[in-house]
py3Dmol code that shows the C-alpha trace and the ligand (Angstrom):
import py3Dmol

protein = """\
ATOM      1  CA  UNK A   1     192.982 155.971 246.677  1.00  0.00           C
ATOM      2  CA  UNK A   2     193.878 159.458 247.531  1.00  0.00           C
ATOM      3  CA  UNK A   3     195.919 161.069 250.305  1.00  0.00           C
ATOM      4  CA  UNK A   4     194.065 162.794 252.313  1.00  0.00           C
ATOM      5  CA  UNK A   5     196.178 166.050 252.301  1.00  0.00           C
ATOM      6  CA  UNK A   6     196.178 168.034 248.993  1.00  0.00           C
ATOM      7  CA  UNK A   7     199.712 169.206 249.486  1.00  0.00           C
ATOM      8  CA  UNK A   8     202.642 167.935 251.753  1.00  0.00           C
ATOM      9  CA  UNK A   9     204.035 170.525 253.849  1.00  0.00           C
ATOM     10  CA  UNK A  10     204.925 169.035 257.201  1.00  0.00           C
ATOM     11  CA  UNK A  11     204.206 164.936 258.336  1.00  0.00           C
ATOM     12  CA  UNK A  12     201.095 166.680 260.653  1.00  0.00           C
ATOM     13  CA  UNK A  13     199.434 166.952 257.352  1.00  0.00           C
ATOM     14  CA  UNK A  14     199.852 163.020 256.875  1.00  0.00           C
ATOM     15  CA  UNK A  15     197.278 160.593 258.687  1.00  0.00           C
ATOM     16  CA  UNK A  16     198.384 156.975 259.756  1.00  0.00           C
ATOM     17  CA  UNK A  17     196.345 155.874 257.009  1.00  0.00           C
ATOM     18  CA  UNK A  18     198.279 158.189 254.307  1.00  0.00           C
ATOM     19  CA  UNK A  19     201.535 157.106 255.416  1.00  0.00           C
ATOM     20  CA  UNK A  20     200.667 152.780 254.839  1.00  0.00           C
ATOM     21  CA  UNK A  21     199.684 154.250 251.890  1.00  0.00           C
ATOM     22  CA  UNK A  22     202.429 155.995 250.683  1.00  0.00           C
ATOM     23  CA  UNK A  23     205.354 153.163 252.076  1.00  0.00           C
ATOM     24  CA  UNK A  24     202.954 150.295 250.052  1.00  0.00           C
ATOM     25  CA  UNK A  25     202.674 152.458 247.001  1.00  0.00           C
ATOM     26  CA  UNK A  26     206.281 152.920 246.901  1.00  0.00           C
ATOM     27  CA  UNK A  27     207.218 149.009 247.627  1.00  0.00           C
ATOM     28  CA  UNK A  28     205.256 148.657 244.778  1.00  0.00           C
ATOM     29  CA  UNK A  29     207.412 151.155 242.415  1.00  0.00           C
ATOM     30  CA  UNK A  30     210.719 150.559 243.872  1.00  0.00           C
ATOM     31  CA  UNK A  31     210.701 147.579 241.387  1.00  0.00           C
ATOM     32  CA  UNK A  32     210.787 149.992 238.217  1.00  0.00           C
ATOM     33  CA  UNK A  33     213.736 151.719 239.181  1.00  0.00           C
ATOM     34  CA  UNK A  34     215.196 148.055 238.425  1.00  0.00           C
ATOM     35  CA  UNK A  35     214.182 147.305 235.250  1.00  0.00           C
ATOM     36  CA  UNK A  36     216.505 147.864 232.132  1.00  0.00           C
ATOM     37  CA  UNK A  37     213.709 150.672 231.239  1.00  0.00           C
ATOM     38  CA  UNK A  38     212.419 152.807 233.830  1.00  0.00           C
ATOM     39  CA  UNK A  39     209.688 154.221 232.788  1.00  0.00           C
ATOM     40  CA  UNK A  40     206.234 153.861 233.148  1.00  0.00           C
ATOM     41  CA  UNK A  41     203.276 156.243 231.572  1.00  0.00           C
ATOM     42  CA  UNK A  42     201.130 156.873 234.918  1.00  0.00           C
ATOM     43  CA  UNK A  43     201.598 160.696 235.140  1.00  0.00           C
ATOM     44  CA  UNK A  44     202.164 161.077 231.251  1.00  0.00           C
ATOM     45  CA  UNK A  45     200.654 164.754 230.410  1.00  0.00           C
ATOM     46  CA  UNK A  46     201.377 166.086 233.873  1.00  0.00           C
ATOM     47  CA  UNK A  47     203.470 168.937 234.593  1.00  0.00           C
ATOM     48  CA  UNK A  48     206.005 168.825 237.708  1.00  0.00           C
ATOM     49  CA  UNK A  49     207.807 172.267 238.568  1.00  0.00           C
ATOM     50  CA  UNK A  50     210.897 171.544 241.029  1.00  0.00           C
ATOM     51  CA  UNK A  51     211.492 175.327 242.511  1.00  0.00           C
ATOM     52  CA  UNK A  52     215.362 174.687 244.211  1.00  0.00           C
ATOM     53  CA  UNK A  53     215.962 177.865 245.769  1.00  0.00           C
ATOM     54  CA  UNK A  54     218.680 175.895 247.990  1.00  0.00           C
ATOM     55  CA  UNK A  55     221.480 174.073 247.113  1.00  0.00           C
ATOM     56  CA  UNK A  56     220.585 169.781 247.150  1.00  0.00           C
ATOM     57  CA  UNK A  57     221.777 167.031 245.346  1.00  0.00           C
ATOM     58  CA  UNK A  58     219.346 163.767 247.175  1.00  0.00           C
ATOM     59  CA  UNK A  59     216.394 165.477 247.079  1.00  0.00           C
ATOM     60  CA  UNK A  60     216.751 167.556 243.966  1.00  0.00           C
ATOM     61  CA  UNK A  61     217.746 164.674 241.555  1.00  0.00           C
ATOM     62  CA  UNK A  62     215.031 162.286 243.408  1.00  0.00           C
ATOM     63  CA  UNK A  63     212.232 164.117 242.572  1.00  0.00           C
ATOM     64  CA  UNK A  64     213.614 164.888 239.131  1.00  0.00           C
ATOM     65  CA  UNK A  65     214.508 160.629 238.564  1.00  0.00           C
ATOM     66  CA  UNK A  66     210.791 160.346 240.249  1.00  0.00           C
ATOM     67  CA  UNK A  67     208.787 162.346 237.389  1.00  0.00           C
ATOM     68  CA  UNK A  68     211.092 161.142 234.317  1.00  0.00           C
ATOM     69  CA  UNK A  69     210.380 157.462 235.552  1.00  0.00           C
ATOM     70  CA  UNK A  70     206.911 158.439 235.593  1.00  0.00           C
ATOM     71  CA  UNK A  71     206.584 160.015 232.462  1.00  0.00           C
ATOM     72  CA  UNK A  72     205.784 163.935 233.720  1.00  0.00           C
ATOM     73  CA  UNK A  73     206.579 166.341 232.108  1.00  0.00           C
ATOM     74  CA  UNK A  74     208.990 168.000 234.571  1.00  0.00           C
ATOM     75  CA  UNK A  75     211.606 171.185 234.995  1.00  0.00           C
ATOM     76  CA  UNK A  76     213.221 172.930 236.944  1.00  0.00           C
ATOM     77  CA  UNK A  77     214.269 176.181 238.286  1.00  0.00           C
ATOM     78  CA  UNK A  78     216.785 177.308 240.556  1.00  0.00           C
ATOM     79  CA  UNK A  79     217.595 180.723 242.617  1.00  0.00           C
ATOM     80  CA  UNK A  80     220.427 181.288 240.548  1.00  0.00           C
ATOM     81  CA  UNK A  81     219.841 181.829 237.076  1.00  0.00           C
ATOM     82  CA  UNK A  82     216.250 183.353 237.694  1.00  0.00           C
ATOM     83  CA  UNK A  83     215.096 186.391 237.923  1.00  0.00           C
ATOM     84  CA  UNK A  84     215.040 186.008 241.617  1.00  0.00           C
ATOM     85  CA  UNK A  85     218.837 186.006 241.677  1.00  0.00           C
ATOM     86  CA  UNK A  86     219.796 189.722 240.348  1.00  0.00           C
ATOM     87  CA  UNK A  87     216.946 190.784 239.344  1.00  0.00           C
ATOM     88  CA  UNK A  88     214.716 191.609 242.602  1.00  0.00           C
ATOM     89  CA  UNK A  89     211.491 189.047 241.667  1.00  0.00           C
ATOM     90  CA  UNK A  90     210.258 188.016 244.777  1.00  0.00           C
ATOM     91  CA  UNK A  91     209.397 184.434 245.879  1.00  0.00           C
ATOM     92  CA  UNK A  92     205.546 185.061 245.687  1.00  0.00           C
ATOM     93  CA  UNK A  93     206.232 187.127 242.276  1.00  0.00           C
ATOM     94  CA  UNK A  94     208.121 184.021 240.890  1.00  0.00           C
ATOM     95  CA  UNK A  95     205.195 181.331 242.211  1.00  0.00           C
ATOM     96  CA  UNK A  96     202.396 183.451 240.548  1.00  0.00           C
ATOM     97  CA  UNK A  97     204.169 183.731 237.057  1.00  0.00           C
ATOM     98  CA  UNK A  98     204.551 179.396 237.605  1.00  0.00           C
ATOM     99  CA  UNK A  99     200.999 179.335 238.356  1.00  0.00           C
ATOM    100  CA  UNK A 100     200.235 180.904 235.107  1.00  0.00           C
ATOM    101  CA  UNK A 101     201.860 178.202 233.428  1.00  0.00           C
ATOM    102  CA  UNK A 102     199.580 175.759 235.047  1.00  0.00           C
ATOM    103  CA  UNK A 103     202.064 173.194 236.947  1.00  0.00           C
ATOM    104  CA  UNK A 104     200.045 170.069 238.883  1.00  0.00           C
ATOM    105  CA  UNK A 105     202.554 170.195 241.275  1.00  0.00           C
ATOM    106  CA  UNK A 106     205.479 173.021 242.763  1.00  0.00           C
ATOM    107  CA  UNK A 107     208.300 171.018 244.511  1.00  0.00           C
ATOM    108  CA  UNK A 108     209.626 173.464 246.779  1.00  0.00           C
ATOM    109  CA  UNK A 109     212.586 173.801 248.895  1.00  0.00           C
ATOM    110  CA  UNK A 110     213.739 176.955 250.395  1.00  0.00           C
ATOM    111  CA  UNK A 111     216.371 178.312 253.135  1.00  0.00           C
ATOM    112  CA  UNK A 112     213.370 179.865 255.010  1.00  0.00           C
ATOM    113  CA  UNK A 113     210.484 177.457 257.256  1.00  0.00           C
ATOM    114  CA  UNK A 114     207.064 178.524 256.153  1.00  0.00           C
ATOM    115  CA  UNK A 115     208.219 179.086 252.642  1.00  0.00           C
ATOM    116  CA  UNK A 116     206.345 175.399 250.948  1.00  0.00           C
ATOM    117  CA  UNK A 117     203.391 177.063 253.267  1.00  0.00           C
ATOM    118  CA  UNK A 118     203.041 179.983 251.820  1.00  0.00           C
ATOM    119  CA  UNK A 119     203.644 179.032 248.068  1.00  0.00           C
ATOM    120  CA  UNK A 120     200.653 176.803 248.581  1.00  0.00           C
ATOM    121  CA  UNK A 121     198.130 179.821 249.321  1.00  0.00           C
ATOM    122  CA  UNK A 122     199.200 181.180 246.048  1.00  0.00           C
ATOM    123  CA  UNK A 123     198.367 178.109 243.574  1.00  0.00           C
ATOM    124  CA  UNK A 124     196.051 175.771 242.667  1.00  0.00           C
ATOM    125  CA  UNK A 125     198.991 173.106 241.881  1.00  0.00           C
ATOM    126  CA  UNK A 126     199.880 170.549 244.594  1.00  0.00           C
ATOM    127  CA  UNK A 127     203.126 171.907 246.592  1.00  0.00           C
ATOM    128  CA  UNK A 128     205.106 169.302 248.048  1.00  0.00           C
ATOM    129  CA  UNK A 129     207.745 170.549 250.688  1.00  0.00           C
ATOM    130  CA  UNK A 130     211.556 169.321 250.071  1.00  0.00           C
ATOM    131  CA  UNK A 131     213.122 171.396 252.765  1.00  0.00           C
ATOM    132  CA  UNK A 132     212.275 174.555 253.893  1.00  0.00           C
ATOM    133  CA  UNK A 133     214.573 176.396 256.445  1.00  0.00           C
ATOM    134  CA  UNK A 134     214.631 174.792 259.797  1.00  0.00           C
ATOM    135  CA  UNK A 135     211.390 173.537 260.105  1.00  0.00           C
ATOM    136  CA  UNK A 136     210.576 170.781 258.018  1.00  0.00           C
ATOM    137  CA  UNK A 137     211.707 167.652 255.210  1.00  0.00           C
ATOM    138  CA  UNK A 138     208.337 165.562 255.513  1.00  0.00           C
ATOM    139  CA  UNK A 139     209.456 163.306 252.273  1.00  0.00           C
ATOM    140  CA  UNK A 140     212.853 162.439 254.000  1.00  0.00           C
ATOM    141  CA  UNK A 141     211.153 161.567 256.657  1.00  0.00           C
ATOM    142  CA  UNK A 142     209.393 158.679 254.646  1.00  0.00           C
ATOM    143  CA  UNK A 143     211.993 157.096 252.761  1.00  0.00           C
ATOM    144  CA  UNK A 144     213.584 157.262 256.209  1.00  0.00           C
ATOM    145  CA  UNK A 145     210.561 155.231 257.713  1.00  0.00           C
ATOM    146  CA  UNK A 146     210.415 152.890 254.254  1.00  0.00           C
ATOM    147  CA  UNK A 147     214.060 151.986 254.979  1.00  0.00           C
ATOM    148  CA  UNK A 148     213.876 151.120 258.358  1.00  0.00           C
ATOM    149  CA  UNK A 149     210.653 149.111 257.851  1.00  0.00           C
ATOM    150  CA  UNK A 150     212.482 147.338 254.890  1.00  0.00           C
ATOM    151  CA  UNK A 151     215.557 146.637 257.442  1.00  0.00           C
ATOM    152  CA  UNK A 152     213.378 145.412 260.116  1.00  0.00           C
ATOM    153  CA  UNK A 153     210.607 144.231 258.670  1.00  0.00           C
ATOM    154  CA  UNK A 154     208.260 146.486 261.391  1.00  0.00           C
ATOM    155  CA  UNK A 155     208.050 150.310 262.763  1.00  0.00           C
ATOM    156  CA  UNK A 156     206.061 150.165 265.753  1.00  0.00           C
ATOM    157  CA  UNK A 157     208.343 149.885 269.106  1.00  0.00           C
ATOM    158  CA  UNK A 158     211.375 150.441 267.696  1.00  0.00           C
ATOM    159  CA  UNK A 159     213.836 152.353 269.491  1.00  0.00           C
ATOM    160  CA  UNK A 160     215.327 154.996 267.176  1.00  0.00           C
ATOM    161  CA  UNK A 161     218.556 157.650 268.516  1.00  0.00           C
ATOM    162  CA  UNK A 162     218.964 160.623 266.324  1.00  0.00           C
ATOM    163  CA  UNK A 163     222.215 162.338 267.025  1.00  0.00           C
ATOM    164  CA  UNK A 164     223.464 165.562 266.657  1.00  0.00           C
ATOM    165  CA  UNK A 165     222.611 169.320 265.252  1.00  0.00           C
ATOM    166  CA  UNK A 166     219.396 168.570 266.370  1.00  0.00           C
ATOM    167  CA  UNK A 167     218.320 172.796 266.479  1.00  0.00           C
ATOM    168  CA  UNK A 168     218.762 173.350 262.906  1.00  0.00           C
ATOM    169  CA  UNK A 169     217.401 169.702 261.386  1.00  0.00           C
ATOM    170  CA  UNK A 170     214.295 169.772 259.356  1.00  0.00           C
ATOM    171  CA  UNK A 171     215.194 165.855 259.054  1.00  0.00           C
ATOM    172  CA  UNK A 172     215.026 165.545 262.733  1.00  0.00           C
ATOM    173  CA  UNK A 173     211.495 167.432 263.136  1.00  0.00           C
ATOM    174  CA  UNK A 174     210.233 165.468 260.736  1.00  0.00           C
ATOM    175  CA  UNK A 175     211.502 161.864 261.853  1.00  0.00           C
ATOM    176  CA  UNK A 176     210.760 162.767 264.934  1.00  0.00           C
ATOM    177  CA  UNK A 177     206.918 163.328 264.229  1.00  0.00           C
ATOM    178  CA  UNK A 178     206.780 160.662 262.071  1.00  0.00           C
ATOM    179  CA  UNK A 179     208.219 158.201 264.344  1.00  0.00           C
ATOM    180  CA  UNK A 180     206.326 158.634 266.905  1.00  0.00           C
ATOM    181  CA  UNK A 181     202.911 158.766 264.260  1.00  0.00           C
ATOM    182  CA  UNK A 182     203.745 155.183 263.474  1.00  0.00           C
ATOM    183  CA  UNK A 183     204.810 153.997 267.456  1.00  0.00           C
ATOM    184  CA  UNK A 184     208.601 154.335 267.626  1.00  0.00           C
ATOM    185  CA  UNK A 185     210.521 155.232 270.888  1.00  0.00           C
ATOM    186  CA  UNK A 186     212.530 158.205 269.687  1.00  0.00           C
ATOM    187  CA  UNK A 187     216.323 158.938 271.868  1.00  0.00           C
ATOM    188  CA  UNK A 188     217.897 162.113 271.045  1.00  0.00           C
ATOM    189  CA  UNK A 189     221.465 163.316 271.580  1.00  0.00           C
ATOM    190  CA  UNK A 190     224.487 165.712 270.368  1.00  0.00           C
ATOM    191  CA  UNK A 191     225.742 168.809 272.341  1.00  0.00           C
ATOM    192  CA  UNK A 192     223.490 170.858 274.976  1.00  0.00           C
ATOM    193  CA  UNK A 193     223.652 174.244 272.366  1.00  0.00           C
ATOM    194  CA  UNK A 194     222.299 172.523 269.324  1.00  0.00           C
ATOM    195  CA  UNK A 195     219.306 170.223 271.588  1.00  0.00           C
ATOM    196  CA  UNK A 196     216.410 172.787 272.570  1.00  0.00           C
ATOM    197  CA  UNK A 197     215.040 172.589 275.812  1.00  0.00           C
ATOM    198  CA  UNK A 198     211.237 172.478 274.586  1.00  0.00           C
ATOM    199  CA  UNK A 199     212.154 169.185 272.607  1.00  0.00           C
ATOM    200  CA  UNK A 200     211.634 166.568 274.756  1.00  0.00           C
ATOM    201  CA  UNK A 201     207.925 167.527 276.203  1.00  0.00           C
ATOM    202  CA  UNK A 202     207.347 169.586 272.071  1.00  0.00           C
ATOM    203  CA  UNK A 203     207.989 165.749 270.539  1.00  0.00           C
ATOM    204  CA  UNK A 204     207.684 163.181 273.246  1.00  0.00           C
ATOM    205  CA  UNK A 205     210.646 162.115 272.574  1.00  0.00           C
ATOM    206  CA  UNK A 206     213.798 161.420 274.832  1.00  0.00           C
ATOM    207  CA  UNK A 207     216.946 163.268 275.567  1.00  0.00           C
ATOM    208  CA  UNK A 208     220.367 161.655 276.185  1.00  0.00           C
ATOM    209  CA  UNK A 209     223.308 164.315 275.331  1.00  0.00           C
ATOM    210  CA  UNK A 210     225.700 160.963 275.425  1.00  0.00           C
ATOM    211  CA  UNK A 211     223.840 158.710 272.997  1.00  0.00           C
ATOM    212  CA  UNK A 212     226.545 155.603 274.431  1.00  0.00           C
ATOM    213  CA  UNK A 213     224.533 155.627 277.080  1.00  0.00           C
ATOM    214  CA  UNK A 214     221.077 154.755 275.493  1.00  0.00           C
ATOM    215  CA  UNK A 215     223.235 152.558 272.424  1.00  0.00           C
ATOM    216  CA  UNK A 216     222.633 149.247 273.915  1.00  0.00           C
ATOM    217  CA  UNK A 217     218.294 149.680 273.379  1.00  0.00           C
ATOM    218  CA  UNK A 218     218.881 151.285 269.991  1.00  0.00           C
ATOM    219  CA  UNK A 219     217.425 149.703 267.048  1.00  0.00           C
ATOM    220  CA  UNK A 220     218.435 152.329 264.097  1.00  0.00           C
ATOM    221  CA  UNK A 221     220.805 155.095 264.768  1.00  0.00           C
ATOM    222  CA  UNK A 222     220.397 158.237 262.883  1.00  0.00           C
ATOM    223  CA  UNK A 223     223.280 160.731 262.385  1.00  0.00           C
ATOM    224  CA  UNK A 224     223.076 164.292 261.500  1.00  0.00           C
ATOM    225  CA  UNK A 225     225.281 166.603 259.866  1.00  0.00           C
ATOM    226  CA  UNK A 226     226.612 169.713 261.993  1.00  0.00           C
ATOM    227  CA  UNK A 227     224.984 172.822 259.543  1.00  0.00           C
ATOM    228  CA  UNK A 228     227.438 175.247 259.912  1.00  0.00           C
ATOM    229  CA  UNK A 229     225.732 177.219 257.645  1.00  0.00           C
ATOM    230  CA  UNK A 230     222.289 177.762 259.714  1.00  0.00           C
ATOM    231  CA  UNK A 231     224.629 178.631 262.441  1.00  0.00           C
ATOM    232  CA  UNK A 232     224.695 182.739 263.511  1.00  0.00           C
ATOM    233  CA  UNK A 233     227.101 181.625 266.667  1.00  0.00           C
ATOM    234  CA  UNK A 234     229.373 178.950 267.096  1.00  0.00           C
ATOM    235  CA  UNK A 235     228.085 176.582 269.108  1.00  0.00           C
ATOM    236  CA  UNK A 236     230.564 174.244 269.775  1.00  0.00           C
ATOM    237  CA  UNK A 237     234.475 174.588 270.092  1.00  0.00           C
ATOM    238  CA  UNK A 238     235.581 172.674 266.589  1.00  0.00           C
ATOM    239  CA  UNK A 239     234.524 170.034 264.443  1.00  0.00           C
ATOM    240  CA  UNK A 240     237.367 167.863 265.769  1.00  0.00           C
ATOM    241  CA  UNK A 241     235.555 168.821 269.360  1.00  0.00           C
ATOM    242  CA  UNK A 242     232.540 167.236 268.215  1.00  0.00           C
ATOM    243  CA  UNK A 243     234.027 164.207 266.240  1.00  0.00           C
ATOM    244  CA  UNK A 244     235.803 163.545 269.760  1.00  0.00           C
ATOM    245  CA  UNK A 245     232.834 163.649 272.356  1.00  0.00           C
ATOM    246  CA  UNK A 246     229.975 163.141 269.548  1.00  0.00           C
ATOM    247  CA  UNK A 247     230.773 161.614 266.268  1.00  0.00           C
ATOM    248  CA  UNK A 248     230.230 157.864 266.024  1.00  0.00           C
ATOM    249  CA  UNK A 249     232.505 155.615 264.959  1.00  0.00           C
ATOM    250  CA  UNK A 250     232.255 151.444 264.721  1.00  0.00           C
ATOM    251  CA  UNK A 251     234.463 151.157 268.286  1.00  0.00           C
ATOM    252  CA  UNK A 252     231.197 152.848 269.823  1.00  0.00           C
ATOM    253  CA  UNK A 253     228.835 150.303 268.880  1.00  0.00           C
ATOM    254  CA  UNK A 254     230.168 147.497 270.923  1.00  0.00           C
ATOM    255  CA  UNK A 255     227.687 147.337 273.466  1.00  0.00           C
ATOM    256  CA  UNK A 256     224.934 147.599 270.650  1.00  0.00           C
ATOM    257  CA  UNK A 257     222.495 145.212 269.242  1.00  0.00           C
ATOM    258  CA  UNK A 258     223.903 143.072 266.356  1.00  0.00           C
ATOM    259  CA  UNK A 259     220.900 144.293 264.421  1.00  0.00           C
ATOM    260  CA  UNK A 260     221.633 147.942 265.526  1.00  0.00           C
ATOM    261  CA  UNK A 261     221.536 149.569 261.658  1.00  0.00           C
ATOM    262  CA  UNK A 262     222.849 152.701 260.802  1.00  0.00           C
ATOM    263  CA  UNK A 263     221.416 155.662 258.952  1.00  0.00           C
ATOM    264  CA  UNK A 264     222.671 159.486 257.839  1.00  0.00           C
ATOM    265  CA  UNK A 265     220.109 161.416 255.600  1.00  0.00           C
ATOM    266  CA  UNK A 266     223.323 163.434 253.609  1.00  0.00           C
ATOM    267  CA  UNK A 267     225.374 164.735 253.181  1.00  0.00           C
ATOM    268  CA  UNK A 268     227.765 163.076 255.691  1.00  0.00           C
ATOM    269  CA  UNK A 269     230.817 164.491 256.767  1.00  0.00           C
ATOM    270  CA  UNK A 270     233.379 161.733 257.626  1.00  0.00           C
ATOM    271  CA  UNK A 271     235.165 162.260 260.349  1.00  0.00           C
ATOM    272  CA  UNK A 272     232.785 164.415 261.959  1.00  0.00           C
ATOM    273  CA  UNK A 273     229.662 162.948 262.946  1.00  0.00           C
ATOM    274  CA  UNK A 274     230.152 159.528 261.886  1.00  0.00           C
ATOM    275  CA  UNK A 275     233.474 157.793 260.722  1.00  0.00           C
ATOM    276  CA  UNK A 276     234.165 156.911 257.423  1.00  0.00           C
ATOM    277  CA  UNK A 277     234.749 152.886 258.560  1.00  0.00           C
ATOM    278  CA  UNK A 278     230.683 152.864 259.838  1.00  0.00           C
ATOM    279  CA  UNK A 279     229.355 154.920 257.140  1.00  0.00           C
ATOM    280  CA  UNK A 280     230.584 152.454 254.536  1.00  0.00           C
ATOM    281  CA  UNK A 281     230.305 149.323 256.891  1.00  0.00           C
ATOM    282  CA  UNK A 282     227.763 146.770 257.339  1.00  0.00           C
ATOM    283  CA  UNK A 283     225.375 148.046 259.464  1.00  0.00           C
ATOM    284  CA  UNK A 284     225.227 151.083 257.488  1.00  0.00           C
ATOM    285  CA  UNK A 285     222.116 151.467 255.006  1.00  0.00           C
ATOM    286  CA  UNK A 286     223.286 154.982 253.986  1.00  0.00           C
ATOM    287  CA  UNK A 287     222.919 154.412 250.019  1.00  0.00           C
ATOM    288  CA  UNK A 288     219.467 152.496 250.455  1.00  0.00           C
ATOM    289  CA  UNK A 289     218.272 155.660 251.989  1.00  0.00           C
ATOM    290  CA  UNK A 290     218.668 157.296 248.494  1.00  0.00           C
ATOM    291  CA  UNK A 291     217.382 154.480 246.736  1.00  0.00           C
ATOM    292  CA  UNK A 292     214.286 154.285 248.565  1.00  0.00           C
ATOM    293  CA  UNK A 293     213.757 158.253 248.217  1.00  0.00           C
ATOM    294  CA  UNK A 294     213.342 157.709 244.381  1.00  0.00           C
ATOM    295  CA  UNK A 295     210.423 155.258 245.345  1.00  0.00           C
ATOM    296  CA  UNK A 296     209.257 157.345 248.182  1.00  0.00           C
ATOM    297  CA  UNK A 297     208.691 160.407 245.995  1.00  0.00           C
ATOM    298  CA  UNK A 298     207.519 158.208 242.957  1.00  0.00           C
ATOM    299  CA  UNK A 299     204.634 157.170 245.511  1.00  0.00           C
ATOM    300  CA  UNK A 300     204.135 160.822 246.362  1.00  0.00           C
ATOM    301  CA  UNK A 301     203.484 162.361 243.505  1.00  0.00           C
ATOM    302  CA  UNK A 302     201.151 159.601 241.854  1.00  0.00           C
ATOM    303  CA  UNK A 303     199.068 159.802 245.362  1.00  0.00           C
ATOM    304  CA  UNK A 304     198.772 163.621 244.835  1.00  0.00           C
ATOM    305  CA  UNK A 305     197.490 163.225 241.536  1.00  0.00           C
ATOM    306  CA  UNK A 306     194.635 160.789 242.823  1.00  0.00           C
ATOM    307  CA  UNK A 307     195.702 157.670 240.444  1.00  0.00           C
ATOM    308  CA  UNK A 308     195.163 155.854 243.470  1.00  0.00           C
ATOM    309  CA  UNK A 309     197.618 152.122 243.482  1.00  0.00           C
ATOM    310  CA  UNK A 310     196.066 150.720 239.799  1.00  0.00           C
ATOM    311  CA  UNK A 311     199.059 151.328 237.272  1.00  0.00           C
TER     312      UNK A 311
END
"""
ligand_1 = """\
8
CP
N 218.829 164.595 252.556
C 218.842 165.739 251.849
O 217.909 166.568 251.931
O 219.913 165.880 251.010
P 220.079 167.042 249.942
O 220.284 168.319 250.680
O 221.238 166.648 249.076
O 218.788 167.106 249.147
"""
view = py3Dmol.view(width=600, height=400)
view.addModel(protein, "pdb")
view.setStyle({"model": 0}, {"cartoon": {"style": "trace"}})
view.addModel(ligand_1, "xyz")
view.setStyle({"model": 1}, {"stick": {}})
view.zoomTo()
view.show()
């Protein structure tokens, strides 16, 4: 079976259909990453190209980890250190000269939106989009969905709160348009200046600046780091500001469900957003995040490549 997308720039260019397809195709190589050896020959003879042209550690070394434990032949290339950095290239320069080295697929992240988008018009190679400005982060948006379907065993009517710099999160477009694809109730909160007003009629989703107030319904809550560095203007007073009327700590979660897990996509500032105490306690399933984002990305790029689920 294929996806029915030929690259993966936002979740709008995922069906219903492609995402079952994608979460079962990844149950089903989570199990490799187990094994003493992990490795398997399914893309052997295929060529991956991860283009970082912003900083990442998750993503970055998933995708790598994803393609070794498939057996593709992958590399990697990074702003600095090309001919990008000092020497003028430009991003459409630099994708044409990769083209010419015939890649199957371009793994793309970039500090601009739009820039997976238009890398795509300028190859025949799959691009998958890892980040790109403020817009979108479609495959952290599906490990995201994997790991709270392996929590809860379900997706649909689940009520989700994602808290914090909502304005500059690619995670947050992303989960939110994939959450409501697959039939979650979606809360959002964090300070007035980093929620915009189009949001809640843009994503049919919900806004609650004081996410205490919605805690009690919430079945997964989903912190977000403050990105100081997409920031022109400061738009709150200080971080200790927003650890005091918006960071979460496990004192807050008293009047939530016992099930009530707790998610961060990285990196997490402690003390900020989310105390160190919840980000390490039980209901936290942080590092299974990761671990499902080597499986998530393992799923992805077999699906591209049309192997369809026989290994
Ligand atoms: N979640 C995420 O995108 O993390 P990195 O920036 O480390 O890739």
């Amino acid at each position: 079976m294929r996806l029915s997308a030929r690259h993966i720039l936002s979740v709008n260019d995922l069906t219903k259909k492609d995402v079952t397809l994608i979460l079962q195709t990844a149950a089903s190589f989570r199990e490799i990453s187990e094994r003493p050896i992990k490795k398997v020959p399914t893309l052997r003879g295929r060529t991956v190209i991860n283009c970082f042209f912003e900083d990442s550690t998750r993503t970055r070394l998933s995708f790598e980890l994803a393609e070794k434990r498939l057996s593709a032949d992958s590399t990697n290339i990074s702003k600095s250190g090309s001919a990008m950095a000092k020497k003028g290239e430009t991003l459409l320069d630099t994708v044409r000269n990769l083209e010419a080295m015939r890649p199957d697929i371009l793994v793309i992240r970039h500090n601009q939106a739009g820039a997976a988008a238009q890398v795509a018009r300028e190859t025949s190679a799959h691009v998958i989009n890892a980040g790109d400005g403020m817009h979108e982060h479609p495959t952290q948006a599906l490990l995201d969905l994997m790991t709270i379907n392996e929590a809860k065993g379900r997706t649909k009517g689940l009520k989700v709160g994602i808290v914090g710099d909502i304005l500059h999160s690619r995670v947050a477009r992303s989960d939110m348009l994939l959450f409501r694809k697959m039939g979650m109730e979606v809360t959002i909160g964090g300070p007035p200046t980093l929620i915009p007003m189009c949001l809640a009629e843009t994503f049919d989703v919900k806004v609650c600046h004081d996410i205490r107030e919605a805690l009690p319904k919430l079945d997964v809550l989903m912190l977000l780091r403050v990105q100081r560095e997409r920031q022109g203007e400061q738009l709150f007073p200080s971080s200790r500001e927003y650890a005091r009327y918006f960071g979460i700590q496990s004192r807050d979660l008293e009047s939530a469900k016992d099930d009530l897990v707790v998610m961060h996509p990285g990196p997490v500032n402690r003390g900020v957003e989310i105390s160190a105490e919840l980000a390490d306690g039980p209901r936290s399933i942080i590092l299974n995040q990761v671990t499902n984002g080597v499986a998530v990305r393992m799923a992805i790029l077999y699906l591209l490549l049309g192997e369809g689920l026989k290994q």
